[in-house]
C-alpha positions in Angstrom: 0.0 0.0 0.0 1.6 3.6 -1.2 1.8 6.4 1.3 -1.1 8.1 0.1 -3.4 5.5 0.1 -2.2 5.0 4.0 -2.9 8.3 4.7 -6.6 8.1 3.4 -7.5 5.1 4.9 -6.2 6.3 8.4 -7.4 9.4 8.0 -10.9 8.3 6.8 -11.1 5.5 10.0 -9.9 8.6 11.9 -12.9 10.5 11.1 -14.9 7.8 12.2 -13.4 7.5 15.5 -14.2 11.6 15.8 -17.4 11.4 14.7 -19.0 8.5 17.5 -17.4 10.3 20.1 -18.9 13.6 18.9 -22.4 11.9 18.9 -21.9 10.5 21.7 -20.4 13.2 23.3 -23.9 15.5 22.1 -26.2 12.3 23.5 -24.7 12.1 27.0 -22.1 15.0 27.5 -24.1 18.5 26.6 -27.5 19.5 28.5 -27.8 22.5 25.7 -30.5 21.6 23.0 -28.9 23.6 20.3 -25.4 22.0 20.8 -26.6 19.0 21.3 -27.9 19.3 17.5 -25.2 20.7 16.2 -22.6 17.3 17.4 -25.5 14.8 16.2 -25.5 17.0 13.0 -21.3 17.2 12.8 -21.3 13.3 13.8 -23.5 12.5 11.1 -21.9 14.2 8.3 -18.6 13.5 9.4 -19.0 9.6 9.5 -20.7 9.3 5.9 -18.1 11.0 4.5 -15.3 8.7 6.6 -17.6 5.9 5.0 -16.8 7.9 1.5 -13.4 7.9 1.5 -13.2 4.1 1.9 -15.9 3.8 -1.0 -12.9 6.0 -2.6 -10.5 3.8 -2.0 -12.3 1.0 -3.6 -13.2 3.2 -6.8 -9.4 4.0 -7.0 -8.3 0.5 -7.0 -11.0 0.2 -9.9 -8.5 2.3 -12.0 -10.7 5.5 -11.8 -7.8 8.0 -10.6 -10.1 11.0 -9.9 -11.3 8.9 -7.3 -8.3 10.0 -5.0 -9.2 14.1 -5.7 -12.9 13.2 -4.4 -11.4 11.6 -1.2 -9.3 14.6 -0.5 -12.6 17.1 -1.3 -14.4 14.7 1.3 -12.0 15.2 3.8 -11.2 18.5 4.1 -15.4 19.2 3.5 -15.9 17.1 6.5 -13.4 19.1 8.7 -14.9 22.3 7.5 -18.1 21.2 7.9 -18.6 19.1 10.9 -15.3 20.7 12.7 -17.3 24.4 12.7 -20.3 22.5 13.8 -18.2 21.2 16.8 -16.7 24.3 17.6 -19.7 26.5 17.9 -21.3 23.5 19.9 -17.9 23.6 22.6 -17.2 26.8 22.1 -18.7 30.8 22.5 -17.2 31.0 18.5 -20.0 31.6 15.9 -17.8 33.2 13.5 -17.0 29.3 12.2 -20.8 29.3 11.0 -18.7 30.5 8.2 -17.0 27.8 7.2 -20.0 25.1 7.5 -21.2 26.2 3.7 -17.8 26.4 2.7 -17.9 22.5 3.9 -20.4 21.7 2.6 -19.6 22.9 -1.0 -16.3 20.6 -0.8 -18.8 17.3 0.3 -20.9 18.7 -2.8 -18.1 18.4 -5.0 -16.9 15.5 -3.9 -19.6 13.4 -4.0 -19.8 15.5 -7.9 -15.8 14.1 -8.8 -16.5 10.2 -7.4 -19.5 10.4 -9.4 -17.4 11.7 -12.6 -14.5 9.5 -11.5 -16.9 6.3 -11.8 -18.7 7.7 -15.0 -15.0 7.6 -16.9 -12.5 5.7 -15.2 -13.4 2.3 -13.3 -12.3 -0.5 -15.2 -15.2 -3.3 -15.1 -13.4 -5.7 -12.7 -11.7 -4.0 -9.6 -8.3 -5.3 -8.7 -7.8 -5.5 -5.1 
């Protein structure tokens, strides 16, 4: 396995590990309602997208390259995203409300690039 592909599956199994222990951090650790939201929110997002870059992974062995680009857009969509959604929830900070769009876009275009990546690069049989 190449140093890239390492480094996407950790980080990807990473984000999983972040996103229970947000959710369950927002189920049994906060008594506010709207922070409480905000981690199940983060926690949601954040683990189908961990999910995502393993479904990347899989693409990418397929022999659909873009695949890797789309793994890269999910993860750094998924730390804008769900990380500004955990930091207002822990935090007095609002002014990261601002990069939760920004986060969004990225998961957007990600899902957009696996989609394209599929459309013209997977080979029919996947070699893993």
């Amino acid at each position: 396995m190449n140093a890239q592909t390492r480094l996407w599956l950790i980080l990807a199994a990473l984000n999983g590990l972040v996103a229970v222990a947000a959710g369950a951090f927002g189920a049994h650790g906060v008594a506010d309602l709207k922070a409480k939201d905000w981690l199940r929110t983060g926690a949601e997002y954040q683990l189908v997208h961990a999910l995502a870059v393993f479904a990347c992974f899989v693409v990418w062995k397929a022999g659909a390259s873009a695949a890797g680009v789309a793994a890269w857009l999910f993860l750094v969509g998924a730390a804008l995203f769900s990380g500004s959604l955990y930091l207002m929830a822990l935090t007095t900070q609002r002014w990261m409300v601002l990069a939760t769009p920004l986060g969004g876009l990225f998961l957007l275009v990600g899902w957009a690039t696996l989609a394209w990546a599929i459309f013209t690069g997977a080979r029919s049989s996947p070699s893993l």
